[in-house]
N, C-alpha and C positions, 0 to 999 in steps of 0.2 A: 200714487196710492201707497198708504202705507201700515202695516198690520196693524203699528203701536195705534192708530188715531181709530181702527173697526173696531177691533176687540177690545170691550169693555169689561174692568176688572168684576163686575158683579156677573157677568156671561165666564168667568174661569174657576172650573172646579179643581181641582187637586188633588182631589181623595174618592177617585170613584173605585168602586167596586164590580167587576160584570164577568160572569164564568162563558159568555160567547160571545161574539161578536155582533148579534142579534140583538142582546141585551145591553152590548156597550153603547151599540146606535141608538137604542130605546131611551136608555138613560142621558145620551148627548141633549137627544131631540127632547125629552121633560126639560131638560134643563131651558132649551129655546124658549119653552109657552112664556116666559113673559115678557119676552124680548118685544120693544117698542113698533120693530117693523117687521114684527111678525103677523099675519094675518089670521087667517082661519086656522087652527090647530091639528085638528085632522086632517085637512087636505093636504096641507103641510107635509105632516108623518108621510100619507100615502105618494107623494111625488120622493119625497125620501127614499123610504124603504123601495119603491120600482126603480129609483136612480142605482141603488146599489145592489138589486137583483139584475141587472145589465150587464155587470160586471164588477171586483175588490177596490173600492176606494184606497186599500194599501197603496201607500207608494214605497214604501223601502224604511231601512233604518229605524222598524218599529213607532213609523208614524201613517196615520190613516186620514182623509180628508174626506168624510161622507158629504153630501151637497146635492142640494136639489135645487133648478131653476124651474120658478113659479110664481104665478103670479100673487101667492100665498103672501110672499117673500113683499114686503113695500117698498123696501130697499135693500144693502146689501146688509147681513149681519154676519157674526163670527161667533160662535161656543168653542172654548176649551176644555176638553177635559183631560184628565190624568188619571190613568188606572194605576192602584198600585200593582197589581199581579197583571202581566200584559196577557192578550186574549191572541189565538192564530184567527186570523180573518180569510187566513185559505187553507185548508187541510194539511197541504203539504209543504208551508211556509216556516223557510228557517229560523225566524224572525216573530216574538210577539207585540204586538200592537201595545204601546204603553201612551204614545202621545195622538190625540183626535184632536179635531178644528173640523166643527159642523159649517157648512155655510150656505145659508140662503139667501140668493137672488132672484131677482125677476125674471122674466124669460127675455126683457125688452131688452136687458143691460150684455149682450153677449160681449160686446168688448171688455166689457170691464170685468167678466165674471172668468174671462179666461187670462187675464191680465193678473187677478186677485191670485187664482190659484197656482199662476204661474210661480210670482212673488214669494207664496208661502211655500211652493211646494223647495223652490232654491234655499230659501232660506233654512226650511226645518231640515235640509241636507247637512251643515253646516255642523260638525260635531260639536263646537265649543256653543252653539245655540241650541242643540238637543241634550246637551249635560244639562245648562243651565236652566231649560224648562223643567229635564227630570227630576232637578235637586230644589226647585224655586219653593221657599217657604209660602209665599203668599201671592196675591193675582200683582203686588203691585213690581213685585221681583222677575214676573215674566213680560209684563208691559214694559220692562228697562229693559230686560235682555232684547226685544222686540228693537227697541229704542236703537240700543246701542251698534246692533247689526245693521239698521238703516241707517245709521249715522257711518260705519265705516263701509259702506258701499255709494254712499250718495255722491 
């Protein structure tokens, strides 16, 4: 499984705008509606938004992975966005959120969906891979950067 081959360059924004972390998700999940295996759009949101009232999709290093498994989801997808002003997605976090990656899966797909987010979650660890997302002029510069860290780990 590999990021470069889910995340499609028309699913990566680069320029969002969001003063909460409410609004950062809000604006991820717009971005999903016309994503091909996407389903129902509202039910969608709603398995969203309850995935991440459970607890901070934050994982560290100013990168967050909101995700909801549903059957909403037809298969697996991927949204990128980039904040330029990062948002705290926990009150008391040293850290603010500059780089998301929405992801929607089926509920059916449990290996694959903890396998994906395993992947990403290693990979967006990687400082010379979270420079080059935060500097990436366009979707097709962070699809190489994607690229290039599967290729020196394969």
């Amino acid at each position: 499984m590999k990021i470069s081959e889910i995340l499609r360059r028309e699913f990566i924004h680069l320029d969002l705008e969001a003063a909460t972390k409410e609004d950062a998700i809000h604006q991820l999940a717009q971005l999903a509606k016309g994503h091909p295996n996407l389903g129902d759009f509202p039910s969608f949101c709603r398995a969203l938004y309850e995935r991440e009232a459970t607890g901070s999709t934050e994982i560290g290093h100013g990168v967050a992975i909101p995700h909801a498994r549903t059957d909403q989801a037809k298969d697996i997808f991927l949204v990128m966005g980039r904040l330029r002003t990062g948002v705290k997605f926990e009150p008391h976090a040293e850290e603010s959120v500059r780089l998301l990656f929405l992801i929607g899966i089926p509920k059916r797909m449990v290996a694959e969906y903890l396998r994906l987010v395993g992947i990403l979650a290693r990979q967006v660890k990687l400082d010379a891979l979270r420079e080059r997302l935060l500097f990436a002029a366009g979707p097709d510069d962070v699809i190489q950067a994607f690229v290039e860290v599967e290729n020196a780990t394969a």
